[in-house]
C-alpha positions as CSV (number, residue, x, y, z in Angstrom):
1,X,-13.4,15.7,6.3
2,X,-9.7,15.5,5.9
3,X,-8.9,15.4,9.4
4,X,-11.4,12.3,9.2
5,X,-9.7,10.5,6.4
6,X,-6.1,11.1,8.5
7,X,-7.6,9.8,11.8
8,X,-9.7,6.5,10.0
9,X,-6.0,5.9,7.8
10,X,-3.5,6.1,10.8
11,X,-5.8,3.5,12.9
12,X,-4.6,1.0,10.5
13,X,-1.0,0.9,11.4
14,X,-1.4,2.6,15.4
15,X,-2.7,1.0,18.4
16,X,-4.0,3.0,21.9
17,X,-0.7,1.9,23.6
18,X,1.7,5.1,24.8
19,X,5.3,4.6,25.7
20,X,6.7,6.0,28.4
21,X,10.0,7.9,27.0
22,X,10.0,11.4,26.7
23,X,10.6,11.5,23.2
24,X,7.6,9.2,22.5
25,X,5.5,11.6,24.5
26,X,7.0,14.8,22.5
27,X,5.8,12.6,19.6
28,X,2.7,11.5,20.7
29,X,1.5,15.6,21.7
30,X,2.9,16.7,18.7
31,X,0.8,14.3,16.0
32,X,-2.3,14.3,18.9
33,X,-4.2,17.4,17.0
34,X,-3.7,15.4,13.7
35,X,-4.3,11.8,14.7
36,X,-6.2,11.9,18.2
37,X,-6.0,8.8,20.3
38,X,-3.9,7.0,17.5
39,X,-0.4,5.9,19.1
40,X,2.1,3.6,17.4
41,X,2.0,0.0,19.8
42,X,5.1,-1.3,18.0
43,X,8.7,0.0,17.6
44,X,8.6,-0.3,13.9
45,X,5.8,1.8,13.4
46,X,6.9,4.2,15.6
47,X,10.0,5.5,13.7
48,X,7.1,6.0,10.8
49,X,5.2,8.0,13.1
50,X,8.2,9.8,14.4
51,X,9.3,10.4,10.2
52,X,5.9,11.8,9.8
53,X,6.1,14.4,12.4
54,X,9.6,15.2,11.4
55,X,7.9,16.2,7.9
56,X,5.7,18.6,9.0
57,X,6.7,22.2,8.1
58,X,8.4,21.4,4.7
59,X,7.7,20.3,1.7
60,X,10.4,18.0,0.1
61,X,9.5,15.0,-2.2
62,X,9.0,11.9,-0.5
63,X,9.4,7.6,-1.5
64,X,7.5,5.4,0.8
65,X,8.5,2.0,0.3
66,X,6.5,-1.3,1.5
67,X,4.9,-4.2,0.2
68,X,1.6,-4.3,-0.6
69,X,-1.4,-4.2,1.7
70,X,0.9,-2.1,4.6
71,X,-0.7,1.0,4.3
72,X,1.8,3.1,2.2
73,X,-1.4,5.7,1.0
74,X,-2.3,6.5,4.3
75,X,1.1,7.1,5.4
76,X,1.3,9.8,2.3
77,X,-2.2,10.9,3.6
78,X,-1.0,11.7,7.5
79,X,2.0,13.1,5.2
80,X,-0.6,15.6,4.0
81,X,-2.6,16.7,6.6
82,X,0.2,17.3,8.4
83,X,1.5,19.6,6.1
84,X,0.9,23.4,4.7
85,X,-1.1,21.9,2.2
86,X,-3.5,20.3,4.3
87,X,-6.6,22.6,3.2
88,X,-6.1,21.7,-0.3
89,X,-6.3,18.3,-2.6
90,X,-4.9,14.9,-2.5
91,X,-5.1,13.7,-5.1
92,X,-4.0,9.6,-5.6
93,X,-2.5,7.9,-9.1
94,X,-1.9,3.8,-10.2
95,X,0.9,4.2,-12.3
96,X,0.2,0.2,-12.8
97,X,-2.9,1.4,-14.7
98,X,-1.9,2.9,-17.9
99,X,0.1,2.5,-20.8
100,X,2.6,5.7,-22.5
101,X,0.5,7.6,-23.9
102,X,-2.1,7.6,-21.8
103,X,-0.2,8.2,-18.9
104,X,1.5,11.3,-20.3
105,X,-2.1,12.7,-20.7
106,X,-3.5,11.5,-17.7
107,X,-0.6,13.5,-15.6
108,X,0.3,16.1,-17.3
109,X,-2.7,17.2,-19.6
110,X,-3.4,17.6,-23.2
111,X,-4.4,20.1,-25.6
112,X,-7.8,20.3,-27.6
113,X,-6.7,17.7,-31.3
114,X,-3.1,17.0,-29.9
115,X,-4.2,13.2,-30.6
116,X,-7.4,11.4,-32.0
117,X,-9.6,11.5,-29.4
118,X,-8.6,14.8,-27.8
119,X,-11.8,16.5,-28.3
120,X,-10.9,19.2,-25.3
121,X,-8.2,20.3,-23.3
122,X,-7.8,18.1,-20.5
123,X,-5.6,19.6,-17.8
124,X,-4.3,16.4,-16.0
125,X,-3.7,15.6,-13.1
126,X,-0.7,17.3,-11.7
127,X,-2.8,20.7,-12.6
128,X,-5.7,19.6,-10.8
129,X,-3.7,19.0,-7.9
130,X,-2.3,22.8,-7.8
131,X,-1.5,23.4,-4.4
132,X,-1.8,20.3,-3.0
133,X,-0.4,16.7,-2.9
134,X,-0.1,14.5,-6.3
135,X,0.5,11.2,-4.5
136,X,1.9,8.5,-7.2
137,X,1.4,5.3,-6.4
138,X,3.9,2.0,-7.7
139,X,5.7,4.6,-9.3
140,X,8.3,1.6,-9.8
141,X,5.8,1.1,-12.7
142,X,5.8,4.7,-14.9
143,X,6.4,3.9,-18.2
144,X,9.8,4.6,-19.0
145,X,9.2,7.1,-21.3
146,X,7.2,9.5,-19.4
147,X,9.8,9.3,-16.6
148,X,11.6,12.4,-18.3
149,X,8.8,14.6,-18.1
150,X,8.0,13.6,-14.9
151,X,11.7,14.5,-13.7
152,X,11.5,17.9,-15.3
153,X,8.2,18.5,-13.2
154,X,10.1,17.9,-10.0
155,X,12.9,20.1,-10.9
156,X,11.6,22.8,-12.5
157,X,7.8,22.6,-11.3
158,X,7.0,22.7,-15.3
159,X,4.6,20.6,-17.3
160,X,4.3,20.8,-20.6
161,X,0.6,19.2,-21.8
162,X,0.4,16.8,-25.0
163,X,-0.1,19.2,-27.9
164,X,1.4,22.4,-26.1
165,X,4.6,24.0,-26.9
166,X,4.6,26.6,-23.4
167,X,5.4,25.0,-20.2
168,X,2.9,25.8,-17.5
169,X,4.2,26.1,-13.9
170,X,2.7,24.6,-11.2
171,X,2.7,24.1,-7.9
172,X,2.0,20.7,-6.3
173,X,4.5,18.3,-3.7
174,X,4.3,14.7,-5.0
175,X,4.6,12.1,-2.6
176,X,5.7,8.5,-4.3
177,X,5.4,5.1,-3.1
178,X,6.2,1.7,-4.0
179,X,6.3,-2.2,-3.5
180,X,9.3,-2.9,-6.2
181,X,13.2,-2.6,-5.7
182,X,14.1,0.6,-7.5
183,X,17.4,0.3,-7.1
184,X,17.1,-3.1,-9.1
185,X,15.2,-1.9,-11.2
186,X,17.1,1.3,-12.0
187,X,19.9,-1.2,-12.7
188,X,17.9,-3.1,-15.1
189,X,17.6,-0.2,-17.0
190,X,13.7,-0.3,-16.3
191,X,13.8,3.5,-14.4
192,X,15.7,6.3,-14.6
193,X,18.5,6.9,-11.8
194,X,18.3,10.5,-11.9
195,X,14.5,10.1,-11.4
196,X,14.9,7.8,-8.7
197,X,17.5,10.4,-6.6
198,X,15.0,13.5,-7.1
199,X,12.1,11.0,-5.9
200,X,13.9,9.8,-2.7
201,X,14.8,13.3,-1.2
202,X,13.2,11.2,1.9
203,X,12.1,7.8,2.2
204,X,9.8,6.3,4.4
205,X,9.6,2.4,5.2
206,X,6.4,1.0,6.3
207,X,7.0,-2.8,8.0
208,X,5.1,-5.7,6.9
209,X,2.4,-6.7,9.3
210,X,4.7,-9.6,10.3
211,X,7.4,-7.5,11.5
212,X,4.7,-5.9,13.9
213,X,2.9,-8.6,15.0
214,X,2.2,-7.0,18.6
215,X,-0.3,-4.8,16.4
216,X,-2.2,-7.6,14.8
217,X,-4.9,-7.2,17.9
218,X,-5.4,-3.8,18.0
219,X,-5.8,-3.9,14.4
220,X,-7.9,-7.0,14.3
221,X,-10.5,-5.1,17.3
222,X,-10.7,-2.2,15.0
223,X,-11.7,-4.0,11.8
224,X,-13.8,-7.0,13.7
225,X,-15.8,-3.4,15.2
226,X,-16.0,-1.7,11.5
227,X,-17.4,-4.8,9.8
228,X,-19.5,-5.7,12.5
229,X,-21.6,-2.4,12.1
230,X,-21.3,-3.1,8.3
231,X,-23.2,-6.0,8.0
232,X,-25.3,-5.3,11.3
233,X,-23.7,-7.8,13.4
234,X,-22.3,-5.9,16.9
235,X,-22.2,-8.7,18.6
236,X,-19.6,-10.4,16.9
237,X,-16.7,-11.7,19.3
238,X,-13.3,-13.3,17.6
239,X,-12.5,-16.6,19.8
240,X,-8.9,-16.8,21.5
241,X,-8.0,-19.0,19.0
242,X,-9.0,-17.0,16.4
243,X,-6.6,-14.8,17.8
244,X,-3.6,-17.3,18.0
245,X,-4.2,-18.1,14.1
246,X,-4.1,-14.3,13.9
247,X,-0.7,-14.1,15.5
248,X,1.1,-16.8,13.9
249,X,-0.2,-16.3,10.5
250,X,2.5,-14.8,7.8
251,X,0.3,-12.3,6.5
252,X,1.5,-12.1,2.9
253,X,-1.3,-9.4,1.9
254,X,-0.5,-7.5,5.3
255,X,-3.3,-5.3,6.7
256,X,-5.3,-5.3,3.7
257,X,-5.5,-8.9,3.4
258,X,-6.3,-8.9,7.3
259,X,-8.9,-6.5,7.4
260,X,-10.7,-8.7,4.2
261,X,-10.1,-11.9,6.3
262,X,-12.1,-10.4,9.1
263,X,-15.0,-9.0,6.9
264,X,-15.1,-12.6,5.5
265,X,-15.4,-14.0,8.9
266,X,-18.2,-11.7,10.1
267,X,-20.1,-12.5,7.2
268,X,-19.9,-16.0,7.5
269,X,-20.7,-16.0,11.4
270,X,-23.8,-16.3,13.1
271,X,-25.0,-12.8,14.7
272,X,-24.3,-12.3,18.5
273,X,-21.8,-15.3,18.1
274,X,-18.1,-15.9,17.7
275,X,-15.5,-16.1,15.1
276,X,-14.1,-19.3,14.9
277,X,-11.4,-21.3,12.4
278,X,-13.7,-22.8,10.5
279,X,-15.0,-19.6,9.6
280,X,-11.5,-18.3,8.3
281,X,-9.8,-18.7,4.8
282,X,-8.0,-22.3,4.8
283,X,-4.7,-20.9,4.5
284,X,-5.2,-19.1,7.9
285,X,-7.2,-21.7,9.8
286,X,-4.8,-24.1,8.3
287,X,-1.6,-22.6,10.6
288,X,-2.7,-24.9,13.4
289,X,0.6,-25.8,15.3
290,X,2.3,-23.2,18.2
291,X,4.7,-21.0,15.8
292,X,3.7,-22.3,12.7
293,X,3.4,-20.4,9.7
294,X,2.3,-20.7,6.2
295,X,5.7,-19.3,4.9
296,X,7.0,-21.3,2.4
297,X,9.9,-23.6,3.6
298,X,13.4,-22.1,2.1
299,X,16.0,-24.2,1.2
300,X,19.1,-22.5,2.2
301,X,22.0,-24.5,1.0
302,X,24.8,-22.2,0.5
303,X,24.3,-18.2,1.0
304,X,22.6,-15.8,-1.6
305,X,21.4,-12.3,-2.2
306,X,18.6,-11.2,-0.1
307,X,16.6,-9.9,-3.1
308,X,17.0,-13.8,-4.8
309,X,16.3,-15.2,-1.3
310,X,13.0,-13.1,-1.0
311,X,12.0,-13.3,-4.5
312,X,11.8,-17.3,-4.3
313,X,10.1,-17.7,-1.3
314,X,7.7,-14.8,-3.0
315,X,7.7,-17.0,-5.9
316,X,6.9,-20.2,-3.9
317,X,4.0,-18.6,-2.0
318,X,2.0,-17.8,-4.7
319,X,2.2,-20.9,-6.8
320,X,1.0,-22.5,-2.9
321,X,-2.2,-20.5,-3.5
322,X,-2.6,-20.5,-7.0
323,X,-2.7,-24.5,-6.2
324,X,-5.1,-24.4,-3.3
325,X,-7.5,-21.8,-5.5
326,X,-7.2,-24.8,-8.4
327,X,-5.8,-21.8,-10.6
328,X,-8.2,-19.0,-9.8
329,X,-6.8,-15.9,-10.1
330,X,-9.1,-13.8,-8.9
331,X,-9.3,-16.1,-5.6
332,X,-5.7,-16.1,-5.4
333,X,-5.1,-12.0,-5.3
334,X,-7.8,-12.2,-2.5
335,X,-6.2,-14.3,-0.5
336,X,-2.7,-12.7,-1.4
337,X,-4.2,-9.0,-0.9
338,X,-3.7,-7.9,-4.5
339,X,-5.9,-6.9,-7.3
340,X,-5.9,-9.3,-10.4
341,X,-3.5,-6.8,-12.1
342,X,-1.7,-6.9,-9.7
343,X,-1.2,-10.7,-9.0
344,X,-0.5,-10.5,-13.2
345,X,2.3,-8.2,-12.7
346,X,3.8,-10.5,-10.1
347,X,3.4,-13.4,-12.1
348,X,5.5,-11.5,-15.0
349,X,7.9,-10.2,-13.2
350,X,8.6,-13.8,-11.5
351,X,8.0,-15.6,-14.7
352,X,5.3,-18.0,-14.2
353,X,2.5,-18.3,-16.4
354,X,-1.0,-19.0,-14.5
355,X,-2.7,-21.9,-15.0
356,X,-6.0,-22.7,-16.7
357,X,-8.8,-21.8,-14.4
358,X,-10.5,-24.8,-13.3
359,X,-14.2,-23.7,-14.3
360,X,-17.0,-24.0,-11.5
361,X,-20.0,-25.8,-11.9
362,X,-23.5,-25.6,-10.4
């Protein structure tokens, strides 16, 4: 079953191309009893394959880095299998989803009246995940003060449970990822530098699906084949131009929001038939001309930070769709490939407020 899980997560960032060099080859043997007939078609992803096969045999923390939508969990997955720990669980956690308190119990555990509401112990989830891998997702988003605790786990492997006054070792490798700048962060005093040092022993960077475009049809062949037998429609063919959208698109939800576009598009087709633009999202059937994109034009007047650079174009894509959706959110973060949290946490972080919803009718 695990193996299964590896093999179906790696197809989404690997294509059936093999390169010719001798270390690709040494790679591609080496990861072939973990990820059979899955082999990296673009330069980016292969220094993430070769990173993961470098991994194998130890067990040091791990950051994997990315925006959202490029796969980041199944990278920490492959992480897994190919590890010691393979036999044993993984075990996923949104730290987007909780507040303090909760958190603290969630992870660590809590002892039978520690709180109102405690009605049992609870062991939490870095016990349940003895011997295994703790994977913590948007770790960029731990509330500050459970950070400490957290820290102390990775150093000493000790927790100490809400309520308990004996720490309680345990053995379990965390692997972290995240779609915020730490080191920003860290400098706006919103997480912990010594926490974010002990978390990025090694980091791993997985591209945006833009910067490996040459994987878009391989990607787009396995998903069109995945939906198709999902809604019972096999015959379902994307047309060339489909294709060219495909390529030329920007992709701001990555492979998540590509692999949605395509469900959409078999869902809306006509079984045994093709895909066609008019059966795609108007953002993507819109990206008509050679080269175009939907990337939001970027006034560069005089030079600036990176981060401020990305972080308005970021800000001027989502107001785009927030005005083609008439204000929907929830349309929005589909189109976007994020949850409605998420797209909220974005709009925060950017400060814009969302507009009124324009209600439907009918």
């Amino acid at each position: 079953m695990i193996l299964t899980v590896a093999r179906q997560g790696f197809a989404l960032c690997a294509a059936q191309d093999r390169s010719d060099s001798p270390e690709a080859a040494q790679v591609d043997r080496s990861l072939e009893p973990l990820l059979p007939g899955f082999l990296s078609a673009s330069e980016a992803m292969s220094r993430v394959v070769e990173q993961i096969q470098r991994l194998q045999g130890n067990d040091l923390t791990v950051l994997i880095t990315g925006e959202s939508g490029t796969g980041k969990e199944l990278v920490a997955r492959a992480i897994h299998v190919g590890s010691h720990r393979s036999e044993s669980m993984f075990l996923p956690y949104n730290c987007t989803t909780t507040g303090r308190d909760l958190a603290d119990s969630q992870l660590f555990g809590h002892r039978r009246g520690a709180f109102t509401g405690a009605v049992s112990d609870q062991p939490g989830l870095v016990r349940s995940a003895a011997g295994g891998t703790l994977f913590l997702d948007e770790i960029g988003d731990l509330p500050l003060d459970v950070q400490p605790k957290l820290l102390r786990f990775l150093e000493q492997s000790e927790i100490m449970p809400v309520g308990d006054v004996r720490p309680i070792r345990v053995d379990v490798r965390v692997l972290a990822a995240t779609n915020a700048d730490l080191e920003q962060r860290v400098a706006e005093g919103k997480f912990r530098e010594d926490l974010y040092y002990r978390l990025s022993v090694i980091r791993i960077h997985v591209p945006p699906l833009r910067e490996r475009r040459e994987e878009i049809p391989h990607l787009s062949t396995l998903f069109l084949r995945e939906a198709s037998e999902r809604l019972g429609k096999p015959d379902v063919q994307l047309s060339p131009e489909v294709l060219d959208l495909f390529s030329q698109y920007w992709w701001p939800g990555n492979v998540r929001q590509l692999k949605n576009e395509i469900q959409r598009a078999v869902a809306m087709s006509a079984p045994g038939g093709a895909i066609v633009p008019s059966h795609l999202s108007p953002e993507i059937s819109a990206t008509r001309l050679p080269g175009a994109s939907t990337l939001p034009r970027l006034a560069v007047a005089t030079p600036r930070h990176l981060a401020a650079a990305v972080e308005e174009m970021e800000r001027e894509l989502i107001q785009q769709e927030l005005r083609r959706a008439s204000g929907n959110i929830s349309e929005t973060a589909r189109t976007l490939g994020l949850t409605r949290r998420g797209l909220y946490l974005k709009l925060r972080r950017l400060g814009l407020e969302p507009a009124a919803e324009t209600p439907t009718h009918g």
